[in-house]
DOTOR-282152 format. One record per atom (N, C-alpha, C, CB): residue in three letters; x, y, z. Coordinates in pm, 1 decimal. Glycine has a CB too. Example, Ala and Ser with C-alpha at 12.3 -4.5 7.8 and 13.67 -1.06 7.14 Angstrom:
<nodes>
 resn       px       py       pz
  ALA   1319.0   -569.0    780.0
  ALA   1230.0   -450.0    780.0
  ALA   1320.0   -330.0    780.0
  ALA   1130.8   -447.3    904.6
  SER   1285.0   -225.0    708.0
  SER   1367.0   -106.0    714.0
  SER   1290.0      3.0    787.0
  SER   1408.4    -59.8    572.5
</nodes>
This chain:
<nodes>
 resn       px       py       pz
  UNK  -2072.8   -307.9   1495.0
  UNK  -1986.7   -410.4   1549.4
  UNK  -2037.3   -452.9   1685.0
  UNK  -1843.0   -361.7   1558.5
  UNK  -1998.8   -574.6   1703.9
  UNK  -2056.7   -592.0   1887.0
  UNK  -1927.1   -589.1   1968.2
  UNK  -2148.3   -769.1   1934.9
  UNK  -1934.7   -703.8   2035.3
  UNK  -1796.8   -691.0   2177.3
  UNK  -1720.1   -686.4   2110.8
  UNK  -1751.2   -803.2   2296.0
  UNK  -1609.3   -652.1   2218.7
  UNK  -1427.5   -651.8   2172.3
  UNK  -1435.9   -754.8   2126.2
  UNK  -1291.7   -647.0   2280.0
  UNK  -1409.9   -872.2   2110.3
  UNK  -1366.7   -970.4   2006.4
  UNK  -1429.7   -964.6   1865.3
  UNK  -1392.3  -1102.9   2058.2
  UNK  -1533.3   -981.1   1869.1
  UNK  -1611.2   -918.3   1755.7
  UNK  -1542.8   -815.4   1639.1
  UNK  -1717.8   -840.2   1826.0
  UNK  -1538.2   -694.0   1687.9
  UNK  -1469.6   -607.8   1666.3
  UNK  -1297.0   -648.7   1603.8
  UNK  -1487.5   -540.1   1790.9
  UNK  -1248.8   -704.0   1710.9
  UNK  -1169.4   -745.9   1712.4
  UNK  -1090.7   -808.5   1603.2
  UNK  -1194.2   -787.1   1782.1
  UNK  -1189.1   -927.6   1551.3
  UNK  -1142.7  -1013.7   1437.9
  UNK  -1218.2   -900.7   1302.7
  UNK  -1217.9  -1210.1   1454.0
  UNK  -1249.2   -823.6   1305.4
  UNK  -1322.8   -761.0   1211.6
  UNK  -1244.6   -685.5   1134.0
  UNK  -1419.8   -690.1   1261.2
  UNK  -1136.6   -601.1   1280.2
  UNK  -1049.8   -540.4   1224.5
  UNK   -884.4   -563.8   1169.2
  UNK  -1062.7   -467.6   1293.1
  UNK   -873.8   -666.4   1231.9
  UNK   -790.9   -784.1   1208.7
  UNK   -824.4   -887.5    998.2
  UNK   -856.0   -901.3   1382.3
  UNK   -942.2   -884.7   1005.1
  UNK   -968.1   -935.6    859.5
  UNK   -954.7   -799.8    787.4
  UNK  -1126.6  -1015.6    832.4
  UNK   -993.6   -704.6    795.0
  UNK   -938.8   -601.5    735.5
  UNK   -823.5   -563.4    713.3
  UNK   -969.9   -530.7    770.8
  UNK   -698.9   -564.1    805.7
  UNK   -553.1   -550.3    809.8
  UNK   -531.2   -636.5    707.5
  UNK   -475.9   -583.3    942.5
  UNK   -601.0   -773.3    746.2
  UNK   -490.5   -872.7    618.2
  UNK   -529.5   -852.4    526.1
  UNK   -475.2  -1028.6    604.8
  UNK   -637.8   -839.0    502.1
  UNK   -707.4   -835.2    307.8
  UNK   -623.3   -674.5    315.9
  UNK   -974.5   -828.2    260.0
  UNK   -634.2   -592.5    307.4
  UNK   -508.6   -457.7    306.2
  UNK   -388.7   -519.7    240.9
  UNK   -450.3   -394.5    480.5
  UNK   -327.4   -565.0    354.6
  UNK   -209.4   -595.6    327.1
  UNK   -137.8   -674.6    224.7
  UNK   -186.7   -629.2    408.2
  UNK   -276.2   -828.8    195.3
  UNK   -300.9   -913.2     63.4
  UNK   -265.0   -840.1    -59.5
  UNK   -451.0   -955.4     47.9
  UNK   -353.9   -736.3    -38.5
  UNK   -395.3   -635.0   -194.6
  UNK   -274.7   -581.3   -225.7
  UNK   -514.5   -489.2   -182.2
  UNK   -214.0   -515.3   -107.9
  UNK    -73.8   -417.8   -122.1
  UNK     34.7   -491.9   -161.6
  UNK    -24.2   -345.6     13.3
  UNK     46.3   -638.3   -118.3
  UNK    200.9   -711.3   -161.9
  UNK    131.5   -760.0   -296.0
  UNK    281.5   -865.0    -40.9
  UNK     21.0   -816.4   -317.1
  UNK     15.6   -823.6   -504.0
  UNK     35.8   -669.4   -554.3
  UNK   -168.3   -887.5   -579.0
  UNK    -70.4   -606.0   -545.4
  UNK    -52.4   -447.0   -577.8
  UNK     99.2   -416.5   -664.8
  UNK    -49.4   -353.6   -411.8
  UNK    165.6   -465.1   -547.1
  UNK    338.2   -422.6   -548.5
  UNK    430.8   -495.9   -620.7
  UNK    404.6   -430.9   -413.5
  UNK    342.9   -641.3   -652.2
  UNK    441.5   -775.3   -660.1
  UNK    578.8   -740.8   -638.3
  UNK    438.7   -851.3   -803.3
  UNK    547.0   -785.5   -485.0
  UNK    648.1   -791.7   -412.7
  UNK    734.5   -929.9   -447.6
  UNK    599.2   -777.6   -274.5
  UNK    857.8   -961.9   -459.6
  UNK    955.8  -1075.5   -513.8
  UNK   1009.1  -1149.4   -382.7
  UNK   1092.8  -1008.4   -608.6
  UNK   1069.0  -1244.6   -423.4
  UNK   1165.1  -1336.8   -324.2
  UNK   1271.1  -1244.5   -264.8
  UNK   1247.6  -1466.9   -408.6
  UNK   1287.9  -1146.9   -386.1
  UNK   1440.0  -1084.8   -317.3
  UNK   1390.1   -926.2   -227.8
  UNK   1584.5  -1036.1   -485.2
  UNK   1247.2   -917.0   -235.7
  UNK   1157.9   -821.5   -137.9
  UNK   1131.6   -879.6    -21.2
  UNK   1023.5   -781.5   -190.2
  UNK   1130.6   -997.2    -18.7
  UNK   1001.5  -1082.5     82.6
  UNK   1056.2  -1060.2    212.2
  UNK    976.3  -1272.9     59.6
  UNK   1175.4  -1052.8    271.6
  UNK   1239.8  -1053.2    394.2
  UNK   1156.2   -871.8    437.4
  UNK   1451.3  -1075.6    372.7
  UNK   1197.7   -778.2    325.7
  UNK   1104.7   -683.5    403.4
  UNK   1018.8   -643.6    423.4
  UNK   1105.4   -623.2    410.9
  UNK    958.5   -699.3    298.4
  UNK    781.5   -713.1    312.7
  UNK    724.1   -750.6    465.7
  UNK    721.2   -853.9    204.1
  UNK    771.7   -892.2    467.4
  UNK    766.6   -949.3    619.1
  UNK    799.4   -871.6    719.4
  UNK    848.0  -1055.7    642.4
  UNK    868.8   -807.5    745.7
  UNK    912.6   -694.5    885.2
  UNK    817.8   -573.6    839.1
  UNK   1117.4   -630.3    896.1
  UNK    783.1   -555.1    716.0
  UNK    646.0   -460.4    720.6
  UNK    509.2   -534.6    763.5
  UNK    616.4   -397.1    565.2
  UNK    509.1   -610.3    773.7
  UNK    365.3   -701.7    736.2
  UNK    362.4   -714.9    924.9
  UNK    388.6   -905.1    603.4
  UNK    461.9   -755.9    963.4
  UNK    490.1   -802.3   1078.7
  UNK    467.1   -629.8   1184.8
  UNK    663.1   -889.1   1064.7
  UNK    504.3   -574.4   1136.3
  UNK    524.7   -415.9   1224.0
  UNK    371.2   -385.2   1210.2
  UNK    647.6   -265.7   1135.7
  UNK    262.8   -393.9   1088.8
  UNK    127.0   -326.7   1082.6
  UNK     41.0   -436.9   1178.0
  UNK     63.0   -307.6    906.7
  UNK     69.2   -559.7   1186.8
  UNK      7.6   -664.3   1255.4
  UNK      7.7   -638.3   1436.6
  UNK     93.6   -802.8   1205.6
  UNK    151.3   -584.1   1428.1
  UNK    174.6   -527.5   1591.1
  UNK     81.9   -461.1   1613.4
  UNK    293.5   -440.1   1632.0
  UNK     66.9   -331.8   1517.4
  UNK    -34.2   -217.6   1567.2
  UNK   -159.5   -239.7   1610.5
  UNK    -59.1   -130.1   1475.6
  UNK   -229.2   -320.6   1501.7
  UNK   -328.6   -404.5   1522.9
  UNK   -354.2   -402.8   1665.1
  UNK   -301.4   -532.3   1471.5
  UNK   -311.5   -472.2   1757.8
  UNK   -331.7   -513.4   1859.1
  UNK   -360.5   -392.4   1958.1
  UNK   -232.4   -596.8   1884.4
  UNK   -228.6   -352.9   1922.0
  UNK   -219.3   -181.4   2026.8
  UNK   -319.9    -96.2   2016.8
  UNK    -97.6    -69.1   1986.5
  UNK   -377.5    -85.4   1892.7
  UNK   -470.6     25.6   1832.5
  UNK   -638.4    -33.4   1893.0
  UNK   -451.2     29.0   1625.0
  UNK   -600.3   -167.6   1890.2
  UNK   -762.8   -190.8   1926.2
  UNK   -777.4   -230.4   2082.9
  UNK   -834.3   -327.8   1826.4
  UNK   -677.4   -203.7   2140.0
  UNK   -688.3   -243.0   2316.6
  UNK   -742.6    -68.0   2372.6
  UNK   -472.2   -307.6   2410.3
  UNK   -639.4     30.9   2298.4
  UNK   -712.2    147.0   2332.3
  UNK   -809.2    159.0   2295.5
  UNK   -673.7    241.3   2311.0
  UNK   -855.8    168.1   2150.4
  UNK  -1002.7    143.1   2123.8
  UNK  -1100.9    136.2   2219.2
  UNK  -1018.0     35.8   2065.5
  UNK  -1084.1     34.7   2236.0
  UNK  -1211.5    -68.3   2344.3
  UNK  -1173.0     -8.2   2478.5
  UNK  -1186.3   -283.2   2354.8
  UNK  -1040.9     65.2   2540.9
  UNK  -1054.2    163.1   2671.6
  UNK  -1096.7    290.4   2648.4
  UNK   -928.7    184.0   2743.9
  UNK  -1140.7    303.3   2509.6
  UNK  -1175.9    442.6   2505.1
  UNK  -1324.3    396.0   2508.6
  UNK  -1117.4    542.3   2370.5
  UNK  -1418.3    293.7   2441.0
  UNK  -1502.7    301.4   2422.9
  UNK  -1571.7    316.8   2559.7
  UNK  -1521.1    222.9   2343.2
  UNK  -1532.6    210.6   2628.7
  UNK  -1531.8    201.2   2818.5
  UNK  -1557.3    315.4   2881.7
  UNK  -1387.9    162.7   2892.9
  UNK  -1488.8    415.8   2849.2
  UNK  -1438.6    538.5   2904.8
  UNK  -1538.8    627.4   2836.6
  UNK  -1278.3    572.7   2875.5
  UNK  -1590.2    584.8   2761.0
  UNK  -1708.1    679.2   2655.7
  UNK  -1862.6    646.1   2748.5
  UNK  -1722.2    592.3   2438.1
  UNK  -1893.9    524.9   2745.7
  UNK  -2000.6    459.4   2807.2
  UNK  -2008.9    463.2   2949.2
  UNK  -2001.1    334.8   2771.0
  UNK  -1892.2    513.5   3029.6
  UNK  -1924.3    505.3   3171.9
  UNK  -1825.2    610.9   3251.8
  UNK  -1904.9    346.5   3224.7
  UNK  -1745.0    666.5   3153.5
  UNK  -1656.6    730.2   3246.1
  UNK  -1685.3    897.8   3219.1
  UNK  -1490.3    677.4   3216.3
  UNK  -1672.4    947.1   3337.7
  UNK  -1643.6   1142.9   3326.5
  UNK  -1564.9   1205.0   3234.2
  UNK  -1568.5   1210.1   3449.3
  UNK  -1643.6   1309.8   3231.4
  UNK  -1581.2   1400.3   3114.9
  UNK  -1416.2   1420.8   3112.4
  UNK  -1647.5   1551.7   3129.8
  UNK  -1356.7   1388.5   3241.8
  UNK  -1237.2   1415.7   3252.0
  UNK  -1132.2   1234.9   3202.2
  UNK  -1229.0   1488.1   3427.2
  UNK  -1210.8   1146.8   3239.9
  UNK  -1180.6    983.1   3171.3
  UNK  -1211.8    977.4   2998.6
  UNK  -1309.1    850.2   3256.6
  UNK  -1299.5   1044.9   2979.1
  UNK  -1296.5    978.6   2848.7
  UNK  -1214.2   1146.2   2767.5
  UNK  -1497.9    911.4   2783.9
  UNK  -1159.8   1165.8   2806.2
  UNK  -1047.8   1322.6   2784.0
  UNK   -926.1   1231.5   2779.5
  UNK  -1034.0   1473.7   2944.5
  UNK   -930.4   1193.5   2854.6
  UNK   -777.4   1114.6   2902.9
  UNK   -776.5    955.0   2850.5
  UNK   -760.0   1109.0   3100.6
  UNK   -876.9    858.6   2814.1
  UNK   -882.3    754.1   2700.0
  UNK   -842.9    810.8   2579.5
  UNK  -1017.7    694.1   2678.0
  UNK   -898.7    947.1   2501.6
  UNK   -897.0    984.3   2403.5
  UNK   -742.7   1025.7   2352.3
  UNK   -992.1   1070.8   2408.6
  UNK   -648.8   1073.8   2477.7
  UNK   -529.5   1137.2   2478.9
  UNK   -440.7    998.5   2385.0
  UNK   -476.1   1182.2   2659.4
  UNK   -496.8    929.2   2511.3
  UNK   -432.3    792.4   2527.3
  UNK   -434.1    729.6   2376.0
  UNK   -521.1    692.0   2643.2
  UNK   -531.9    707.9   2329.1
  UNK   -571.1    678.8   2184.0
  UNK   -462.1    719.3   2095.7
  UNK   -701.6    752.8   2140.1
  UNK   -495.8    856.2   2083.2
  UNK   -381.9    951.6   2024.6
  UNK   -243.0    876.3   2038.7
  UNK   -374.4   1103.3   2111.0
  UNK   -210.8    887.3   2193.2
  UNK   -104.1    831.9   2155.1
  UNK    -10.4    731.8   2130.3
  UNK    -80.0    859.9   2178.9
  UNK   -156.7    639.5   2122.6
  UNK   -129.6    467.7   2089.4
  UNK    -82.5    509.4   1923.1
  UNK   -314.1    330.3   2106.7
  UNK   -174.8    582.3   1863.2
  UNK   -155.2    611.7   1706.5
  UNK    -69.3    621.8   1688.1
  UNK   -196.7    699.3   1641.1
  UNK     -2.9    747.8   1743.3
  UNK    116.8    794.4   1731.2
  UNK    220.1    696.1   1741.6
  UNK    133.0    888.7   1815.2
  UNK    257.2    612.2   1819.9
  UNK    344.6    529.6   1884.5
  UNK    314.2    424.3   1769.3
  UNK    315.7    492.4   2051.7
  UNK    228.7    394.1   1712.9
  UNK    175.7    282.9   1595.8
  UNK    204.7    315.2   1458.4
  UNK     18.7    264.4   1594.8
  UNK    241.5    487.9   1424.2
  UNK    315.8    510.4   1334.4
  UNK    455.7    493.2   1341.1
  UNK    290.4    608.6   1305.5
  UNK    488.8    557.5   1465.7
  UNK    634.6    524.8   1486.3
  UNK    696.4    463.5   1446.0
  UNK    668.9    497.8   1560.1
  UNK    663.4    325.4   1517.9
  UNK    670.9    158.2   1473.8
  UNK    687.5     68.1   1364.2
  UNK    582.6    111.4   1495.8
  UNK    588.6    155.2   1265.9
  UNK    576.3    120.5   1112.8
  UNK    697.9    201.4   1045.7
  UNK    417.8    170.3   1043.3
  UNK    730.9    301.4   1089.2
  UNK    834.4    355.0   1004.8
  UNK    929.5    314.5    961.6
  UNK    875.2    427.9   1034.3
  UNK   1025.7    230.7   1095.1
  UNK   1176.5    177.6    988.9
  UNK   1141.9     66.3    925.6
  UNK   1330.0    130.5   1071.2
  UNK    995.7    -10.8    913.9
  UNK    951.6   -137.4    840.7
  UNK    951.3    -50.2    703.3
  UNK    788.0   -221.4    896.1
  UNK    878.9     47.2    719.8
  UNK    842.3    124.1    575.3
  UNK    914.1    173.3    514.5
  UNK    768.6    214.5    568.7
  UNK   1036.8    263.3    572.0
  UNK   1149.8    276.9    516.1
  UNK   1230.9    196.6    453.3
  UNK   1201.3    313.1    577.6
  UNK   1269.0     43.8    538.4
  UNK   1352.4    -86.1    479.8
  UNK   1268.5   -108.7    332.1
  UNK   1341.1   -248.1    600.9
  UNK   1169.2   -128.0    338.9
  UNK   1024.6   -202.1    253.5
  UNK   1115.2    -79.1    116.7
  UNK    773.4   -150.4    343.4
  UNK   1104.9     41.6    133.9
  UNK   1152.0    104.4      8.5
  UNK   1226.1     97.8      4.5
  UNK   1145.0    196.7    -31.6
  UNK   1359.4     77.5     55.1
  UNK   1456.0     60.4     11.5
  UNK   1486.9    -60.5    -63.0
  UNK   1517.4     81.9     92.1
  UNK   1422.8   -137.8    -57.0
  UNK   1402.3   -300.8   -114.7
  UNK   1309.6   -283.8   -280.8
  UNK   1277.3   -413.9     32.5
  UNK   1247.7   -202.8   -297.4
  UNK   1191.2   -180.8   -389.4
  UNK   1226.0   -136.2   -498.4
  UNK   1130.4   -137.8   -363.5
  UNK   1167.8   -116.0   -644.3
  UNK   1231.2    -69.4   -733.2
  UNK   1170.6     44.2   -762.2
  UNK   1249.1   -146.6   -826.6
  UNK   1207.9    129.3   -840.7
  UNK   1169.5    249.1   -832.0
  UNK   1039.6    265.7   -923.1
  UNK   1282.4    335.0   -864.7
  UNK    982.0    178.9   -970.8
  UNK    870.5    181.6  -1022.6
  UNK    717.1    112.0   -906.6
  UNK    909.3     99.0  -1162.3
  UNK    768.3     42.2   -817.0
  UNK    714.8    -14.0   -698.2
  UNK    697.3    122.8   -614.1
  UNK    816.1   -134.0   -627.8
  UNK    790.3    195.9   -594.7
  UNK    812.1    310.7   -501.5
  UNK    665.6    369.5   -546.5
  UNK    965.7    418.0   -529.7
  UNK    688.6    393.8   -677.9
  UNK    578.9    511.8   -704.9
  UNK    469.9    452.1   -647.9
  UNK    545.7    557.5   -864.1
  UNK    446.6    316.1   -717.9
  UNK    255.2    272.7   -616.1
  UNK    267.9    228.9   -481.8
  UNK    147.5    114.4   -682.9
  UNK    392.3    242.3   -418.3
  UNK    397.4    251.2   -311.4
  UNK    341.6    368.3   -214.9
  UNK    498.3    230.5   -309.1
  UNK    358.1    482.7   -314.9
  UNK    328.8    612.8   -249.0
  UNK    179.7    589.7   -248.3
  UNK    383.5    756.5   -328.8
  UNK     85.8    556.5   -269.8
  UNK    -11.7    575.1   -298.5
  UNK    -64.8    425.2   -183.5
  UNK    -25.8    592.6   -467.9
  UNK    -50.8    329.7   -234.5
  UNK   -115.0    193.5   -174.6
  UNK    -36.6    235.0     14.2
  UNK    -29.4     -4.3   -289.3
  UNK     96.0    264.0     58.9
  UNK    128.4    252.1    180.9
  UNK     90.4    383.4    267.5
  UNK    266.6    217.8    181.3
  UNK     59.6    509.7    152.4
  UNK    -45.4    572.1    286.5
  UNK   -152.6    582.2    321.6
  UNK    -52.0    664.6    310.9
  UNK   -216.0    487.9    241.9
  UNK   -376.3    388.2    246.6
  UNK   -327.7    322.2    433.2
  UNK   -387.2    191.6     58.5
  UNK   -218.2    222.5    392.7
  UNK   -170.0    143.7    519.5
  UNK   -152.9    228.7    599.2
  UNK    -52.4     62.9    516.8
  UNK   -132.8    379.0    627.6
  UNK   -106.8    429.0    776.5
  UNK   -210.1    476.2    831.5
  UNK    -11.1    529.9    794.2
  UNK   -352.4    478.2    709.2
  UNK   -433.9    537.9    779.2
  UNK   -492.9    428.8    908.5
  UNK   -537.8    593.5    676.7
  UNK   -630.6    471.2   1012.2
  UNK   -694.0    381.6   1059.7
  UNK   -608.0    316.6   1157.3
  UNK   -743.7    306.0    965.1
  UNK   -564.6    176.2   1171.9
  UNK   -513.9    153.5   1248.4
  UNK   -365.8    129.1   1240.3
  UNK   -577.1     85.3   1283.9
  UNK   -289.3    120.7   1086.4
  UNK   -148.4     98.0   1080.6
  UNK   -112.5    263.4   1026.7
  UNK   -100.5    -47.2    965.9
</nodes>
């Protein structure tokens, strides 16, 4: 990958083709779509969050002391963390909206979605 933007839109075209695959995957309906959207909308947030630390960790890799890029890395961590968080009551609503045959390839296609950056 090259610069942050670069990067940037790279990982960003990845989120959506993900996310593309997962609402056909799911065929998700009209009477899903409101939570699909507050899921779709919550992994798109992360996006952002996940790749600003990123790029302060990389910073912090390339120029900073053993004790900076300790403390980018923390930081990382706990952008993740805070980026699962986030996704949770989207992911929770999202099943509850679902039918119980959706649920099942849900289990499978939405912890694809938490890995990486959502």
């Amino acid at each position: 990958m090259g610069g942050g933007m670069m990067g940037q839109r790279d990982l960003r075209a990845e989120v959506e083709g993900r996310l593309a695959y997962v609402k056909t995957a799911l065929g998700i309906t009209d009477n899903e779509a409101a939570a699909w959207k507050a899921y779709e909308d919550a992994a798109r947030a992360n996006v952002q969050s996940m790749q600003s630390a990123r790029e302060a960790m990389v910073a912090a890799i390339q120029s900073g002391t053993g004790v900076e890029r300790l403390q980018k890395r923390i930081a990382l961590m706990q952008t993740r963390l805070d980026a699962l968080k986030a996704l949770q009551p989207a992911t929770e609503a999202l099943y509850k909206a679902l039918t119980p045959e959706q649920q099942k390839k849900a289990d499978t296609l939405l912890a694809s979605m938490g890995r990486g950056v959502m």
